[in-house]
Every structure is written in structure tokens, then in C-alpha cells.
N, C-alpha and C positions, 0 to 999 in steps of 0.2 A: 292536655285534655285527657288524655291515655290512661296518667295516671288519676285522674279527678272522675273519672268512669267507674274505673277497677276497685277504687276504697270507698265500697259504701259502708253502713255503719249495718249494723244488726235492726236498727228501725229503719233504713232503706234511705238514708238521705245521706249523698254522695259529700266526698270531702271539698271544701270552696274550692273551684279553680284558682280563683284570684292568692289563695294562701300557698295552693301544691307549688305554684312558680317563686313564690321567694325561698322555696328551700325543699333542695330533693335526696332521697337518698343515698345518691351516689356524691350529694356534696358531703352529707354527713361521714359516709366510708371515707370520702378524700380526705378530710379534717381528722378521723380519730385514728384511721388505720384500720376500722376496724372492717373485717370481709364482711359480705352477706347482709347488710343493712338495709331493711324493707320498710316502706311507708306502712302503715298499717292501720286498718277501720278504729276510727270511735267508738271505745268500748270501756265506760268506765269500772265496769267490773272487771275489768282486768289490766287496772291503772292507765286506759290508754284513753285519758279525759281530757285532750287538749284540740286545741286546732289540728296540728298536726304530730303524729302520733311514729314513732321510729323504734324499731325491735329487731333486735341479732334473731339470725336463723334460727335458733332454737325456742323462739317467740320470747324469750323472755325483753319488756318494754326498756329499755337504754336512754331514751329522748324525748320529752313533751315539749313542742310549743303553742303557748298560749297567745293570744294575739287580745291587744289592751286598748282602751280608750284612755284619754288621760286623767279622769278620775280614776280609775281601777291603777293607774300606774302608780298616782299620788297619793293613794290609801295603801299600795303593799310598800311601798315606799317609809311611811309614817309609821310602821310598825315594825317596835325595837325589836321584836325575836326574827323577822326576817331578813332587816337592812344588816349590810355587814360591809360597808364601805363605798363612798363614789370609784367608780372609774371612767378617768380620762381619757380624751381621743376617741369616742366612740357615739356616734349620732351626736345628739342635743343634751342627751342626759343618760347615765348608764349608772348602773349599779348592780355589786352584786348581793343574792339572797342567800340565806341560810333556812337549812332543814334540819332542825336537831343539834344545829352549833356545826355541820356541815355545808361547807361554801360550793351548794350543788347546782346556785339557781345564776342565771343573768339577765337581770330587766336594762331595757334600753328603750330609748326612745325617738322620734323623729319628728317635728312636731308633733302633730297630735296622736300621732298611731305609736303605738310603744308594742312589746314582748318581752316575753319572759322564757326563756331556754330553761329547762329542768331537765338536768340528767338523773336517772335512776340510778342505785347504789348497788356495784359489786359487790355482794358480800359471800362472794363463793370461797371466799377465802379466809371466812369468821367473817365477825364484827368487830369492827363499826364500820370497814370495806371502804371503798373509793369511788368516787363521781366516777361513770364510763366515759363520760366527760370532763375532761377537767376547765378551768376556768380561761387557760388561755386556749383552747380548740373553742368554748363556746363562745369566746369575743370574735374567733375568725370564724365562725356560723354566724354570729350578730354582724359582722362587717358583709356576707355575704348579703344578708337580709336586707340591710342598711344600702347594698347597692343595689339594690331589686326593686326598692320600696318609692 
């Protein structure tokens, strides 16, 4: 609840409780390694347009989750620039998405509730940079969710 107080958005409407508990950001730190990982307000002007929104200390956004109904799962689903393979052992239906021909994204599903993990892309280092997530931390973010859910 602590945290579903503290991230309200710039229009003043707090983050769903019901989302802040299938995923916090100290599981995110646990998962990537990385220090300093803060939930952070809804704010799509500054790419943070998801349910729940995750940004390194120096604000720049690392993590979107989106949270799906199962039409929205079966429509990013049916579309060839973002499907880029099933993957197995994970809820009811898993798959991962593409950004650019970049494998940044992870939809899954559980009956009817599904998500989508999208990591932001490092590119402090040039282009074309690296997920801050890569696709086996975001199945073990999706297994957490999956055991929450």
C-alpha cells in the first residue's frame, strides 16, 4: 500500500495496488543486478506509459509493465513486426516481442490476464545498445508475476 500511496501520476491518480504487489522494485534489482531501481509515476511523456513503470537512479526508464486483457494479448500477438517466437514453460501462453528487430519485449499470459515486460534500451554505449533487460531476467520477472497472479 506504501508504495501504491507514494506513485501517483502527474494527473494525481495513484498506481493500482492490485499491480504494485505482483512486482516491486527490489524484485526487479534482485533479477537484473541492477542498484537503485525505483517504481516510478505514470508519465508518458517521459516513456513511463505502463501499469507499472521501473527507472535507475539517474531517472532514466529501464522497465514497462503493461497488464493485458486477452484480446490486447491476441492482437500484439498476430502482429508479425512484434511476435518473435513462443516460449515454453511459462504461464498458459508466453511470448516474446520485438522493437525494431530487438527481442526487448515478454508477453505472457494466465488465463485471461496476460503482460507484457518491455525493457528500455541501453544505448549509452552507441547504437543499436542492449535490453537492461534481457529475455532470461524478464521470464524470471514473468515467473514472479505468474506466482503472484
Amino acid at each position: 500500500m506504501f508504495v501504491a500511496i507514494c506513485a501517483w501520476t502527474q494527473a494525481g491518480a495513484a498506481v493500482n495496488p492490485a499491480y504494485a504487489k505482483l512486482l516491486t522494485a527490489t524484485d526487479v534489482s534482485k533479477v537484473t543486478g541492477l542498484s537503485g531501481v525505483q517504481l516510478v509515476p505514470r508519465n508518458p511523456s517521459k516513456g513511463a506509459g505502463g501499469d507499472l513503470n521501473f527507472a535507475l537512479p539517474n531517472g532514466k526508464q529501464m522497465l514497462m509493465v503493461t497488464f493485458l486483457d486477452t484480446d490486447a494479448y491476441n492482437q500484439s500477438k498476430a502482429q508479425k513486426s512484434v511476435y518473435g517466437g513462443d516460449v515454453k514453460d511459462l504461464g498458459d501462453d508466453a511470448f516474446i516481442g520485438k522493437v525494431m528487430g530487438t527481442e526487448s519485449i515478454l508477453y505472457f499470459r494466465k488465463g485471461a490476464r496476460g503482460a507484457a515486460l518491455s525493457s528500455f534500451i541501453d544505448t549509452d554505449k552507441g547504437w543499436p545498445g542492449s535490453p537492461y533487460v534481457n529475455q532470461q531476467q524478464l521470464r524470471q520477472l514473468a515467473a514472479l508475476i505468474l506466482s503472484r497472479m
